[in-house]
KOLTORDREN-982619 format. One record per atom (N, C-alpha, C): residue in three letters; x, y, z. Coordinates in pm, whole numbers, padded with zeros to 5 digits, always signed. Atoms other than C-alpha are relative to their C-alpha. Example, Ala and Ser with C-alpha at 12.3 -4.5 7.8 and 13.67 -1.06 7.14 Angstrom:
BEGIN
ALA+00089-00119+00000 ALA+01230-00450+00780 ALA+00090+00120+00000 SER-00082-00119-00006 SER+01367-00106+00714 SER-00077+00109+00073 
//
This chain:
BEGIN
UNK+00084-00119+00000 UNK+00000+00000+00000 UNK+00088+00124+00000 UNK-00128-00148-00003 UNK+00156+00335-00107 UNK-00002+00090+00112 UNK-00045-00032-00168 UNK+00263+00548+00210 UNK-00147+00155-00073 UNK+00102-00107-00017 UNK-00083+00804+00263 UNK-00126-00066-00053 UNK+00069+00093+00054 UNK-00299+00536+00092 UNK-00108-00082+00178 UNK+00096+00079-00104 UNK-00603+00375+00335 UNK-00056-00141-00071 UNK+00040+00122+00070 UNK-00714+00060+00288 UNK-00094-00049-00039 UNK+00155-00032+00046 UNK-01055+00151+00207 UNK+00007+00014-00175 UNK-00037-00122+00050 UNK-00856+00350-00092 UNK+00017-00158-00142 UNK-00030+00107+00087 UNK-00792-00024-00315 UNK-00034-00099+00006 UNK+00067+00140-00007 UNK-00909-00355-00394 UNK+00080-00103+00049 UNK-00093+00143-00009 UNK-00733-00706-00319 UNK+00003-00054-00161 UNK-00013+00044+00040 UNK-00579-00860-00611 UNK+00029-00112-00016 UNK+00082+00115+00023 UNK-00707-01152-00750 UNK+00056-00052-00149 UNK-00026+00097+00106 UNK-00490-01359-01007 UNK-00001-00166-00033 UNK+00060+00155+00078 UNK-00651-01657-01176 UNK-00023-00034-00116 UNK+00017+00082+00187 UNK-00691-01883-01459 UNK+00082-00139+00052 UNK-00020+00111-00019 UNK-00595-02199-01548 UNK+00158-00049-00021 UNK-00148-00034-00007 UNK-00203-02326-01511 UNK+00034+00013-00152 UNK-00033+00020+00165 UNK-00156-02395-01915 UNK-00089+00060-00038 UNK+00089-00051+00061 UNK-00352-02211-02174 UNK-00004-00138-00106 UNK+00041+00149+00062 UNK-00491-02575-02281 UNK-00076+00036-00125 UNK+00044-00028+00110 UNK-00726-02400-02516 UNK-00118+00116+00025 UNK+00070-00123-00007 UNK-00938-02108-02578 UNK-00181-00037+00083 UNK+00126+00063-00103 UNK-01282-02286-02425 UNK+00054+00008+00120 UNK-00037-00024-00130 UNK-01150-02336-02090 UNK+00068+00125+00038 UNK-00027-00105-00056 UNK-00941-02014-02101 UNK-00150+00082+00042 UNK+00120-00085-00026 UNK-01262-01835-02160 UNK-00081-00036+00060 UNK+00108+00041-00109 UNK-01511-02034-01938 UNK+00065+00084+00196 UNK-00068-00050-00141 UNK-01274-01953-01637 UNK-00001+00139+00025 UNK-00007-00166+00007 UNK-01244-01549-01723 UNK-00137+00036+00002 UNK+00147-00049-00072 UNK-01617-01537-01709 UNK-00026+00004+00138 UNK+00059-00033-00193 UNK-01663-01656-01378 UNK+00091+00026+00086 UNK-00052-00078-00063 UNK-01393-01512-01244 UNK-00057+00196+00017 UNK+00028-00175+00012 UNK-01483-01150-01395 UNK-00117-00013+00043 UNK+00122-00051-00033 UNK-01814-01180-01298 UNK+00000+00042+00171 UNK-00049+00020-00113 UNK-01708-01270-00947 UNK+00062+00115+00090 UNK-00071-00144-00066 UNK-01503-00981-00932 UNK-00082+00130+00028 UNK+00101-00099+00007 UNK-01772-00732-00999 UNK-00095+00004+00164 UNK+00067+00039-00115 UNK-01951-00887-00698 UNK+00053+00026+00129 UNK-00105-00016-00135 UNK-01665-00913-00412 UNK+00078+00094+00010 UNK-00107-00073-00015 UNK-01486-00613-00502 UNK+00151-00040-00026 UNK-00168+00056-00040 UNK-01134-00733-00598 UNK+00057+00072-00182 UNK-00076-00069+00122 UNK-00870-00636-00898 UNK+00032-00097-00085 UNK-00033+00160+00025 UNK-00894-00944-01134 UNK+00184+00021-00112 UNK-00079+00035+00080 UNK-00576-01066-01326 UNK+00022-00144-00076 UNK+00015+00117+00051 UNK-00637-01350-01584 UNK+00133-00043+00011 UNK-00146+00054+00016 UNK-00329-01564-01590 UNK-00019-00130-00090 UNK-00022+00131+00048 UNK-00246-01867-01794 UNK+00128+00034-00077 UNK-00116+00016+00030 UNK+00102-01991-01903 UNK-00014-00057-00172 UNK+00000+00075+00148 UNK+00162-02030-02304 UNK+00120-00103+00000 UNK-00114+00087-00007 UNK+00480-02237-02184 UNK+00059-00094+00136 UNK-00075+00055-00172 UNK+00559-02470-01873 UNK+00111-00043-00015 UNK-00107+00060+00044 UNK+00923-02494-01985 UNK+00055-00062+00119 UNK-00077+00076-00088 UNK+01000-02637-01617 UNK-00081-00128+00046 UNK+00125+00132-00003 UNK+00757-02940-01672 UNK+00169-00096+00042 UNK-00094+00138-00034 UNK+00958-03262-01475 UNK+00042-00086-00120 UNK-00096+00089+00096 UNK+00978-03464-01782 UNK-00041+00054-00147 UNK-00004-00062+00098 UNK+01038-03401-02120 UNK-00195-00055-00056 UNK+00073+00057+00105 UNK+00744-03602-02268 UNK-00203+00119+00072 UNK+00120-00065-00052 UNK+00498-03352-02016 UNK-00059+00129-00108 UNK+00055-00091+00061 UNK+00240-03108-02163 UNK+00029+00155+00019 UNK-00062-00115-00066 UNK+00411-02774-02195 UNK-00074+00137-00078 UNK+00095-00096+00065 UNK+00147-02540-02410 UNK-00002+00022-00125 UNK+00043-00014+00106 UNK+00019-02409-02688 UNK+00068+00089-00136 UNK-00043-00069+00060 UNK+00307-02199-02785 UNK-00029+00183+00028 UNK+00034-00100-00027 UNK+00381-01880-02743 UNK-00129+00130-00070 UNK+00040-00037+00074 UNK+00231-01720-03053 UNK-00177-00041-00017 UNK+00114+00013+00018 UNK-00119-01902-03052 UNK-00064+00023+00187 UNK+00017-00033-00181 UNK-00143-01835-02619 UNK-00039+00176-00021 UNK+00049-00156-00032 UNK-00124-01471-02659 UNK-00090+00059-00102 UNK+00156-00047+00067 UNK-00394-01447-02937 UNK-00122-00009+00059 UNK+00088+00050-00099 UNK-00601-01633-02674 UNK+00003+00091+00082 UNK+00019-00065-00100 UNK-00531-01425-02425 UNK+00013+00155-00025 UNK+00030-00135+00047 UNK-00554-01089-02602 UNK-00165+00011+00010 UNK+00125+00017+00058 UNK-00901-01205-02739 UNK-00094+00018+00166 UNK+00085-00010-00150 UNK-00989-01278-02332 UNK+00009+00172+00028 UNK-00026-00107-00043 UNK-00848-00937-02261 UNK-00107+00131+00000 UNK+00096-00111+00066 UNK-01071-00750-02469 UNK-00122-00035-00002 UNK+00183+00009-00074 UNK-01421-00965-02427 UNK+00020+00044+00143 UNK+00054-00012-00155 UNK-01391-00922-02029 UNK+00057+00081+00043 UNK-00086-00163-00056 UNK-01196-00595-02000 UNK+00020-00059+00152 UNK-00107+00044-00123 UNK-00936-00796-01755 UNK+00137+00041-00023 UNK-00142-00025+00024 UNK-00585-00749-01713 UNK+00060-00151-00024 UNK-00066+00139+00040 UNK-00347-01045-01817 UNK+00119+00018+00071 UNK-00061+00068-00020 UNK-00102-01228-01671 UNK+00095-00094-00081 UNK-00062+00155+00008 UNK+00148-01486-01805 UNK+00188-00021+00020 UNK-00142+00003-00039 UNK+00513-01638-01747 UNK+00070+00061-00121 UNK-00070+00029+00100 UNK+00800-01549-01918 UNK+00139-00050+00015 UNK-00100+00053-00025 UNK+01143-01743-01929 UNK+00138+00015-00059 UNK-00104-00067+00106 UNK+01380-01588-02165 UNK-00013+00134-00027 UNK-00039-00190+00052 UNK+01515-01229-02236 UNK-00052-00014-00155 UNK+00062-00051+00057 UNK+01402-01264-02554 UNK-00143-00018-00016 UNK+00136+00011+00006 UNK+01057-01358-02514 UNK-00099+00151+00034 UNK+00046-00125-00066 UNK+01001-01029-02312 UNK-00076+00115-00037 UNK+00076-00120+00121 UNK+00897-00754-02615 UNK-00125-00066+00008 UNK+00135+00109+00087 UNK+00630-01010-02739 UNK-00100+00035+00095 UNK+00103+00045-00085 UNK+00456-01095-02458 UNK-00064+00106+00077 UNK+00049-00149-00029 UNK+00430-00717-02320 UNK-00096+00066-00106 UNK+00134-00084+00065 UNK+00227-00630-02581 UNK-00104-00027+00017 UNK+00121+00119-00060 UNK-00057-00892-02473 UNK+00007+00040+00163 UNK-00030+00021-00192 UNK+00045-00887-02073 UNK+00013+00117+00022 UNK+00061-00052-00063 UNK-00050-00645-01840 UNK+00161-00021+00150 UNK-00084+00047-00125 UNK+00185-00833-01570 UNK+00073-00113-00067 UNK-00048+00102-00006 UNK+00493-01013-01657 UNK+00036-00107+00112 UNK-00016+00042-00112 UNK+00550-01312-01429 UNK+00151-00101-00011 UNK-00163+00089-00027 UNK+00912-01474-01360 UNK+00014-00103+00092 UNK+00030+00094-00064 UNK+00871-01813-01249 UNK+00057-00027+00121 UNK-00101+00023-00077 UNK+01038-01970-00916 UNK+00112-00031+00003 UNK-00083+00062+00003 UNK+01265-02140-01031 UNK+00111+00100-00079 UNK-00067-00131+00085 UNK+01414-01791-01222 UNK+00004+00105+00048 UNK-00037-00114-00075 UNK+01393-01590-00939 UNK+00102+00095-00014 UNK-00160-00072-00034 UNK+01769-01501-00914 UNK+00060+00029-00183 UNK-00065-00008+00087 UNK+01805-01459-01278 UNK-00029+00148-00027 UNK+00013-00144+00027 UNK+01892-01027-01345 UNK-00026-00038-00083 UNK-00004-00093+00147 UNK+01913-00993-01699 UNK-00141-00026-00034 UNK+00101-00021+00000 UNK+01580-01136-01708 UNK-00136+00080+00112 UNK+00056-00154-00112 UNK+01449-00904-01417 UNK+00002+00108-00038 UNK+00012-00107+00072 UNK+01543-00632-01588 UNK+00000+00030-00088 UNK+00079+00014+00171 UNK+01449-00710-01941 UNK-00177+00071+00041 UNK+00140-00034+00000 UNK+01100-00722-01814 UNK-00075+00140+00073 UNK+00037-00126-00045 UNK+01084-00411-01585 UNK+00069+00096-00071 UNK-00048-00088+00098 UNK+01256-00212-01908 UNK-00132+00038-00070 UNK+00149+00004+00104 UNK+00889-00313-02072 UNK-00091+00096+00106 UNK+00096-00065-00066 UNK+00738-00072-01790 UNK-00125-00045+00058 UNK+00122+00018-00023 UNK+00473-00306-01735 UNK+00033-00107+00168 UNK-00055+00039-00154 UNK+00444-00485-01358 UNK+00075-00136-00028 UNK-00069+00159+00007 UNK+00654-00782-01293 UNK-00022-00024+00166 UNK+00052+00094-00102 UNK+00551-01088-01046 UNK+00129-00051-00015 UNK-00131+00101+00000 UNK+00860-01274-00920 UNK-00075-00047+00062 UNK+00011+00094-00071 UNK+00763-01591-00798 UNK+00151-00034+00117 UNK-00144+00041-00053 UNK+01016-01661-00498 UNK+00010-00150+00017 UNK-00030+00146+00013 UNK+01160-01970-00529 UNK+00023-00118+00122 UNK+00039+00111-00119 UNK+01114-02312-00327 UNK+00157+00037+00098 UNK-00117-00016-00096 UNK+01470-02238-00230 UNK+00076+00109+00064 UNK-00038-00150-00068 UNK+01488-01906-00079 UNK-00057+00017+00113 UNK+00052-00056-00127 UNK+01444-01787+00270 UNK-00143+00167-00014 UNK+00050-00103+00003 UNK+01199-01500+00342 UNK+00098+00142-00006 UNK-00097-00127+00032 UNK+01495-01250+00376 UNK+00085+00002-00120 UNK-00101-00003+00113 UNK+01674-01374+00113 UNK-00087+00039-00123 UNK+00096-00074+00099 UNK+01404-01270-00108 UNK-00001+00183-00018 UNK-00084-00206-00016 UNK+01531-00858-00013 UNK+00098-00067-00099 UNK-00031+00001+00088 UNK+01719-00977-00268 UNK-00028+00052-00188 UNK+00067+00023+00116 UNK+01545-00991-00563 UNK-00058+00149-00047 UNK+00079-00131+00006 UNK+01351-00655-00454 UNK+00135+00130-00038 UNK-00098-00071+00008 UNK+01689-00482-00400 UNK+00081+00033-00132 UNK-00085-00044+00134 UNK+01829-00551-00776 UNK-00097+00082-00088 UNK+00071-00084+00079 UNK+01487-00407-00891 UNK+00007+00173+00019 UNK-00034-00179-00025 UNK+01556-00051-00690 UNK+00049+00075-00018 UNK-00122-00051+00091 UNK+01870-00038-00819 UNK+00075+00039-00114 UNK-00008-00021+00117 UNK+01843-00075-01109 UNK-00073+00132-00096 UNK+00061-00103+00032 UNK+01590+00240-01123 UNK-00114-00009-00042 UNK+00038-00005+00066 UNK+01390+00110-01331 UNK-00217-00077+00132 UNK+00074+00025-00065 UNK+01140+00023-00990 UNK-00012+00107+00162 UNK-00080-00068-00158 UNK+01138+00194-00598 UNK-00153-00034+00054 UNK+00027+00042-00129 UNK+00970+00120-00291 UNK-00163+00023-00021 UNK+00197-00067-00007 UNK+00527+00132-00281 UNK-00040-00004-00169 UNK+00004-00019+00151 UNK+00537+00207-00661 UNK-00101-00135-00046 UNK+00101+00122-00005 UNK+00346-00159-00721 UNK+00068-00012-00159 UNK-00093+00050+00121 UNK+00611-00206-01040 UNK+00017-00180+00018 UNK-00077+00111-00049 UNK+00700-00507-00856 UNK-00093-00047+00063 UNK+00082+00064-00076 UNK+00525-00774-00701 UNK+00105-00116+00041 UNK-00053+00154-00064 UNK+00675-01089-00487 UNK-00145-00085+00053 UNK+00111+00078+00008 UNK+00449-01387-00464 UNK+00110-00098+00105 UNK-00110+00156-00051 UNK+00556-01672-00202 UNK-00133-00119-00040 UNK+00063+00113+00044 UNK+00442-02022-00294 UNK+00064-00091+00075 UNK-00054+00112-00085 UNK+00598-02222-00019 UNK+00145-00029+00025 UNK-00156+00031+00014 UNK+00961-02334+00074 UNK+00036-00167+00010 UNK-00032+00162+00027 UNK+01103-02697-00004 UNK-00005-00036+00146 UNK-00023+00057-00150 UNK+01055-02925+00361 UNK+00039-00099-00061 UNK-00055+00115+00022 UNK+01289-03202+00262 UNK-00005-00023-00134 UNK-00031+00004+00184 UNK+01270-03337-00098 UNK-00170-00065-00032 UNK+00170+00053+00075 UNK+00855-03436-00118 UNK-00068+00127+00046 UNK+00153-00078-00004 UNK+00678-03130+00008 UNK+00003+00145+00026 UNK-00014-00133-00021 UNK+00617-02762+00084 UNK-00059+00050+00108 UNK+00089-00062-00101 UNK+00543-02548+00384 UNK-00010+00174-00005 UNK+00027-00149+00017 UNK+00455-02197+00415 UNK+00044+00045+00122 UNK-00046-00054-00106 UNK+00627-02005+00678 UNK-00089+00108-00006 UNK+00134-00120-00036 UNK+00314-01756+00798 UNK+00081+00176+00074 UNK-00084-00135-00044 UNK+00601-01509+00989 UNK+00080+00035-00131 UNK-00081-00062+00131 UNK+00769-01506+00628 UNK-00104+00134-00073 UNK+00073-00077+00018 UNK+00475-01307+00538 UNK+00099+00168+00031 UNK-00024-00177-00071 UNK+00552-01023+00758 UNK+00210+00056-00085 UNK-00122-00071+00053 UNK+00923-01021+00663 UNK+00026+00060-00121 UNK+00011-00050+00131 UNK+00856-01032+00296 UNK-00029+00103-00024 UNK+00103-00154+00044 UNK+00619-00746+00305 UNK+00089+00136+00031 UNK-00059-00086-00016 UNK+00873-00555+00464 UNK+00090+00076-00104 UNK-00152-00033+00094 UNK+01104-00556+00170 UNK-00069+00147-00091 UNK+00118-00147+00107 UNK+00795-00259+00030 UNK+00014-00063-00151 UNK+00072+00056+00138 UNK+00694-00460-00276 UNK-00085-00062+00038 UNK+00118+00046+00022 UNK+00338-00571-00288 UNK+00007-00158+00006 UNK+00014+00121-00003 UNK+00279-00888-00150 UNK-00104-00110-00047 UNK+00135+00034+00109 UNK+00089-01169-00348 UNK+00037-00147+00071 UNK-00046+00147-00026 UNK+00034-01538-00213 UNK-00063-00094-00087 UNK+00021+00103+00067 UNK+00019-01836-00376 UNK-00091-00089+00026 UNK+00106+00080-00014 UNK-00301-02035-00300 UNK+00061-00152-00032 UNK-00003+00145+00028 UNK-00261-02371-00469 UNK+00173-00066-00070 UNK-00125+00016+00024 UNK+00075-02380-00597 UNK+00068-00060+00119 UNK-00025+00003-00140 UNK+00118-02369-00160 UNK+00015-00143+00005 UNK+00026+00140-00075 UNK-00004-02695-00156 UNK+00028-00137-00099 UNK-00139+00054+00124 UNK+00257-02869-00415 UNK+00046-00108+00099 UNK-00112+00074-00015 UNK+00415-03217-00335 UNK+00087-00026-00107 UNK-00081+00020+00139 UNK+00652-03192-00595 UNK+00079-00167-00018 UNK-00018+00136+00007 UNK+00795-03508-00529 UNK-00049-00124+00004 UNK+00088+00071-00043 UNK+00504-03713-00439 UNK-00155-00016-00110 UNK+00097-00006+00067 UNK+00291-03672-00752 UNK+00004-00173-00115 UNK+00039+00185+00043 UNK+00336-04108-00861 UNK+00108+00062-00098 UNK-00095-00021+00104 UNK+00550-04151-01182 UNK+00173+00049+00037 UNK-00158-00010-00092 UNK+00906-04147-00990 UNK+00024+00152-00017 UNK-00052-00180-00010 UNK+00824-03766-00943 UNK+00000+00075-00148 UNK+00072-00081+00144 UNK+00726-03686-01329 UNK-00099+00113+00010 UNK+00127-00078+00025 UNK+00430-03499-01237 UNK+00022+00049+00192 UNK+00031-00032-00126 UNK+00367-03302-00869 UNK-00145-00048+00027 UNK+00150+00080-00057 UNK+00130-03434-00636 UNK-00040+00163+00069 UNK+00042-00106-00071 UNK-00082-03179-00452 UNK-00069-00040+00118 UNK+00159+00020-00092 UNK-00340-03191-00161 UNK-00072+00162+00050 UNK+00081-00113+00012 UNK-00584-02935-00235 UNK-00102+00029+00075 UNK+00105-00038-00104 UNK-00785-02953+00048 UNK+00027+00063+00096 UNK-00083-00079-00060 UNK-00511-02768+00202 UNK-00016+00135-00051 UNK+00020-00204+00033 UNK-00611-02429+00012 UNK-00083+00056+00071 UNK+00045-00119-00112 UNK-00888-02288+00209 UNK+00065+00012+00116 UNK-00052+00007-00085 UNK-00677-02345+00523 UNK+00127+00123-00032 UNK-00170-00124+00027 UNK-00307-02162+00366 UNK-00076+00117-00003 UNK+00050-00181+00056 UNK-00555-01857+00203 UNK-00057+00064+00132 UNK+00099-00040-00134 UNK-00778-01814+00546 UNK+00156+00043+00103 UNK-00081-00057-00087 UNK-00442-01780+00730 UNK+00112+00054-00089 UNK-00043-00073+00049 UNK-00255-01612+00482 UNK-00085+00141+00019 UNK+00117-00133+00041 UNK-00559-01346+00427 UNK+00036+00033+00150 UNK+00021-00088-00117 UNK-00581-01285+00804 UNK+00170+00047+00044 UNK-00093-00063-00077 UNK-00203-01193+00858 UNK-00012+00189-00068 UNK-00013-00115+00006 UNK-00271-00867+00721 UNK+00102+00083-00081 UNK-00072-00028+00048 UNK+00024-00829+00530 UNK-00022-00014-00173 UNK+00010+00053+00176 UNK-00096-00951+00150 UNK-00067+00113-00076 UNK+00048-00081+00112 UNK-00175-00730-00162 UNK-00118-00074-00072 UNK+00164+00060+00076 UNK-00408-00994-00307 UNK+00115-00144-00037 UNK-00030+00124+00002 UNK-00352-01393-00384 UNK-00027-00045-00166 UNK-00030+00097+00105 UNK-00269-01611-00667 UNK-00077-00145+00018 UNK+00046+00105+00015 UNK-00472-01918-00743 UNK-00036-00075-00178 UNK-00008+00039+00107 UNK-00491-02139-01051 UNK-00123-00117-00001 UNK+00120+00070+00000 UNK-00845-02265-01166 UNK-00010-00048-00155 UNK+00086+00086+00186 UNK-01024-02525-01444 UNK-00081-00034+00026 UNK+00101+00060-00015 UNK-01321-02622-01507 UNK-00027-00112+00044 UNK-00006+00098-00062 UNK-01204-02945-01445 UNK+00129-00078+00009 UNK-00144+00073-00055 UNK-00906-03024-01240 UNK+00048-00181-00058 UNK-00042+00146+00053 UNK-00903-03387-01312 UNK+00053-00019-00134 UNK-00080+00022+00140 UNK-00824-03355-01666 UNK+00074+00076-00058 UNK-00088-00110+00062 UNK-00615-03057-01669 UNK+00143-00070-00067 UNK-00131+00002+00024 UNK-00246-03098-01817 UNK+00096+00018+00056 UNK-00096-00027-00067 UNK-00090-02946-01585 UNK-00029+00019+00139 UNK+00070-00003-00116 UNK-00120-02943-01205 UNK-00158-00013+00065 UNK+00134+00071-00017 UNK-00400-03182-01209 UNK-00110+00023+00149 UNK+00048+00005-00119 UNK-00420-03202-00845 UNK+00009+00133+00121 UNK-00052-00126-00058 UNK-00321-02838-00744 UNK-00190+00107-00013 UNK+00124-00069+00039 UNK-00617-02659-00939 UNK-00123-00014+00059 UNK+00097+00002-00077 UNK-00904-02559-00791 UNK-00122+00003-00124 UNK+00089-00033+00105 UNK-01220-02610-00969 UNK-00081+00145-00019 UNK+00071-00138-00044 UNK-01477-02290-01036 UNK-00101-00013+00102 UNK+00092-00001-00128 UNK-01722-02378-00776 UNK+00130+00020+00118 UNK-00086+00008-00047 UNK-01437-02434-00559 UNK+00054+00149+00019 UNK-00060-00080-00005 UNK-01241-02134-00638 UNK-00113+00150+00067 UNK+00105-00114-00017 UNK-01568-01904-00607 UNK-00040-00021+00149 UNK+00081-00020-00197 UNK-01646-02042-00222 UNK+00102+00051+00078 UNK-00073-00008-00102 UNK-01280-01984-00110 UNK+00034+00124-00016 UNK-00045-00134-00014 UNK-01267-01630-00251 UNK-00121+00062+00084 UNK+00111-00050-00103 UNK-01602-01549-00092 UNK+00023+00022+00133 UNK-00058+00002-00122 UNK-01402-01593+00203 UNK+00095+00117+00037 UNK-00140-00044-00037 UNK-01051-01480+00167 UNK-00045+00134-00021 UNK+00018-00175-00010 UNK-01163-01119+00024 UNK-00074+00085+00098 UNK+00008-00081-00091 UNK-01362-01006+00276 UNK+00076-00038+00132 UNK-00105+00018-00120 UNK-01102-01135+00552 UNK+00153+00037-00034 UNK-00149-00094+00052 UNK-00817-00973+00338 UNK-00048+00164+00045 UNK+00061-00162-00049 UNK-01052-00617+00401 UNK+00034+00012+00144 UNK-00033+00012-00142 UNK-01062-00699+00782 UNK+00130+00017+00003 UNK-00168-00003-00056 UNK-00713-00762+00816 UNK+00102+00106-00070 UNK-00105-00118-00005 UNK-00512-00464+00658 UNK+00005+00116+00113 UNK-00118-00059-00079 UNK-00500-00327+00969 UNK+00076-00062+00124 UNK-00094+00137-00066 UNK-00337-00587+01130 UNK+00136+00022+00000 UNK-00134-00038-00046 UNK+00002-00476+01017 UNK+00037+00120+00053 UNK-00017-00124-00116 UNK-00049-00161+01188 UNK+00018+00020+00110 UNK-00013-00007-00127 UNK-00106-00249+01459 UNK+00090-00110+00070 UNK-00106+00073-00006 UNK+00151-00543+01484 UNK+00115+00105+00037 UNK-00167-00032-00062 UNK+00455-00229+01514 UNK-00034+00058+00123 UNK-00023+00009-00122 UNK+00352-00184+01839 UNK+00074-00103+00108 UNK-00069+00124-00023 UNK+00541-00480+01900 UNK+00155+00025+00010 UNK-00161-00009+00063 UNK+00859-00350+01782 UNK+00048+00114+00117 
//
């Protein structure tokens, strides 16, 4: 929240869609009932879907539709449901392209620590999402924020920048969410964004000697309900399909749309409640 800003004064942001842009039907079934959704609960939607999962476990996995036929799709969404877009990108040169379509570039976890693509994409002026990666501490993530300040081309409140946490590796099958990482993250003054279902990732535990991530998704209203109430979040990340079971990609992560629509009914008005929570937390200090 920018410094003189109330928290009356902005919405919670709300990025969803489905993990792959599998095909223009499901993109667009999902951007309806999200946007409609949004109109209803008050929130700031951001469609997302990936035209590339270049960090799919095995080669023979489903990795999209290409860049070139993804962002026709997701232009076309852009402009029926007057949303903003979302999607990854993984290469410096992909970066031009995909800014002309995207709204918000996003820099996966596993590409956290890579500059030249950090500051490829905040050259394009448009916001950039770093995902922080399974293997970073909460402070070590002042990292990431620090090469964007420096570089000029970002500074402190501005909302150029976003950090997203999605969990930290516990051993080599699963992920936990450190709930005090919250608070530290937020400190670094870039807009904090959490990861809903991504959270609840066994990356190692998804059958196929670890080909595919396992999830347990009955673990998302639980992470978002105590994420939302620390008071510290800008708005949450979640990844929906019409129907999880036959998605392509994070089968067991995705939330369906019934699903996704009962646990935001929740989290947004307990994200309103709680911004002032970190206010009143520096009495502590």
């Amino acid at each position: 929240m920018a410094q003189g800003q109330n928290a009356s004064d902005f919405k919670p942001i709300i990025i969803g869609g489905p993990c792959t842009a599998e095909s223009y039907g499901i993109m667009d079934e999902v951007a309806a009932a999200i946007a409609e959704l949004a109109q209803t609960l008050g929130f700031t939607y951001f469609f997302k879907a990936s035209f590339d999962k270049a960090n799919r476990s095995s080669f023979s996995s489903y990795r999209g539709p290409g860049m070139e036929t993804a962002l026709g799709w997701l232009h076309d969404i852009k402009t029926k449901y007057k949303v903003q877009i979302l999607t990854d990108i993984h290469e410096t040169h992909q970066v031009k392209t995909v800014a002309e379509v995207a709204d918000v570039l996003q820099i996966p976890a596993f590409l956290c620590r890579q500059t030249d693509l950090l500051i490829a994409a905040l050259e394009t002026g448009k916001i950039v999402n770093v995902k922080k990666g399974q293997f970073l501490s909460p402070s070590a993530a002042f990292n990431i924020v620090e090469k964007a300040w420096e570089s000029g081309l970002a500074k402190a409140n501005d909302e150029k920048l976003w950090l997203t946490e999605r969990g930290v590796s516990f051993g080599y099958g699963t992920l936990v969410v450190d709930m005090t990482g919250l608070k530290i993250m937020a400190e670094s003054k870039a807009p904090l964004i959490f990861d809903i279902t991504h959270s609840t990732q066994l990356p190692a535990m998804g059958g196929d000697s670890g080909k595919v991530s396992g999830a347990r998704r009955e673990f998302a209203p639980l992470l978002a309900r105590s994420a939302a109430a620390s008071g510290y979040l800008r708005g949450f990340f979640l990844e929906i399909h019409p129907d999880p079971r036959v998605a392509k990609s994070d089968a067991l992560a995705q939330l369906s749309i019934p699903q996704a629509h009962a646990l935001l009914k929740q989290v947004v008005p307990l994200w309103k409640q709680a911004r002032e929570f970190a206010q009143i937390d520096a009495i502590f200090h």
